[in-house]
C-alpha positions in Angstrom: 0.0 0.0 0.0 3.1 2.8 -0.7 2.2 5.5 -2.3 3.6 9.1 -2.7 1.8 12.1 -1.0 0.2 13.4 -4.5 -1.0 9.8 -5.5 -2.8 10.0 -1.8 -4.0 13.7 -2.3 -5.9 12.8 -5.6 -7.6 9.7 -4.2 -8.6 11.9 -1.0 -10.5 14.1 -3.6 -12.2 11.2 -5.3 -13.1 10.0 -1.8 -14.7 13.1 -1.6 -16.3 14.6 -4.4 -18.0 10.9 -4.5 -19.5 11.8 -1.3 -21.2 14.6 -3.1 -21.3 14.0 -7.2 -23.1 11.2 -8.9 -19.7 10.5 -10.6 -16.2 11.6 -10.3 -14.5 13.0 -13.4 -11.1 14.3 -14.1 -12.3 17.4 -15.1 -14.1 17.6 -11.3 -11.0 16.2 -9.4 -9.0 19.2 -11.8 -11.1 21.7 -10.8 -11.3 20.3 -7.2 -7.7 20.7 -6.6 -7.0 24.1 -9.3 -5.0 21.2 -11.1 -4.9 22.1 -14.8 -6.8 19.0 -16.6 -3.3 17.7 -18.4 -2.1 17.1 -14.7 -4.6 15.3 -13.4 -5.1 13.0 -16.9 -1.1 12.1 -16.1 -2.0 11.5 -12.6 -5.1 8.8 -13.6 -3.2 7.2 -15.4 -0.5 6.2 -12.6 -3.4 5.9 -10.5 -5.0 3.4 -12.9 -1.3 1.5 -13.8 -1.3 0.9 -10.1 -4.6 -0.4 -9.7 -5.8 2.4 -7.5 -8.8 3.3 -9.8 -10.7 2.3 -13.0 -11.8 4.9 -15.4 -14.9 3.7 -17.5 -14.8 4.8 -21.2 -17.4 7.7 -20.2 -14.3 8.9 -18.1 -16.2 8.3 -14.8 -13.9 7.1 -12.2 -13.8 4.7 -9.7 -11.6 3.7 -6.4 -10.6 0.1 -6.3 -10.6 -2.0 -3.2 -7.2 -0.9 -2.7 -7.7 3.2 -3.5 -10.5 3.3 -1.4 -8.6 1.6 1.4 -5.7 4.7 1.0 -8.1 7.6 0.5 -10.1 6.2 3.6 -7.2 6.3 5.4 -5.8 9.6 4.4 -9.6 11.0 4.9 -9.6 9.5 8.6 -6.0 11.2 9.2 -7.1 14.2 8.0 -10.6 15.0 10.3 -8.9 13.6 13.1 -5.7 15.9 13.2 -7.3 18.8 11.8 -10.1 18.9 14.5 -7.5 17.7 17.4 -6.0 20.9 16.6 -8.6 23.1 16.2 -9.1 21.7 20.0 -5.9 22.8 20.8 -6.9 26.2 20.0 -5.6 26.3 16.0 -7.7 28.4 13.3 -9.4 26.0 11.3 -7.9 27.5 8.4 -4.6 26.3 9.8 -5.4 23.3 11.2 -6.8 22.0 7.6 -3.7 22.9 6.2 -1.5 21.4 9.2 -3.3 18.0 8.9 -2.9 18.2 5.5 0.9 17.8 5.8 0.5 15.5 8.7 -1.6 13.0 7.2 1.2 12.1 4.9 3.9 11.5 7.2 2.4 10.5 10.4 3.5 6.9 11.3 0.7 4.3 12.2 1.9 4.3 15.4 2.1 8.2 16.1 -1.4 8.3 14.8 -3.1 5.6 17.1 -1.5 7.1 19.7 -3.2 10.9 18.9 -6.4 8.8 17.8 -6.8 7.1 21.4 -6.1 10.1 23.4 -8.3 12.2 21.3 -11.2 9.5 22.1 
């Protein structure tokens, strides 16, 4: 399950805008994360090569088992640091931006540790 921190930030977003869109497109996940298109076309296709997602031939893409597993993970990571630290008494602003570094380099272990104190 190794991935690279922009691999986990685009299947974050798919997470996500499947929460709230019928389907998920590359022009959505683009827009999404003010990603020209071009990027994000390079970026399925690693994601695809890697098993991560499937793309249909209408372009509507899916997480696999396994991308859904990562993005779920990263999502999880995410909530839970950014609201521990708007506890601590962090802007939102800068929490969302904190956990969004710290979701990628947390260990397991760090994070279980926050996770059961912040329960």
């Amino acid at each position: 399950m190794q991935t690279n921190e922009s691999s986990e930030n685009y299947l974050e977003t798919i997470l996500i805008l499947s929460k709230s869109l019928p389907v998920v497109r590359s022009v959505d996940v683009a827009e999404e994360m003010g990603f020209k298109k071009s990027s994000v076309s390079v970026a399925m296709k690693h994601l695809r090569e890697r098993d991560h997602i499937t793309v249909t031939k209408e372009g509507f893409i899916y997480l696999t088992d396994e991308g859904k597993k990562i993005a779920e993970m990263i999502f999880e990571r995410h909530e839970m640091l950014s609201d521990w630290l708007v506890r601590l008494g962090v802007s939102k602003e800068v929490a969302d931006r904190d956990a969004c570094k710290m979701e990628h380099v947390i260990s397991k272990e760090s994070f279980e540790a926050i996770k059961g104190q912040i329960k």
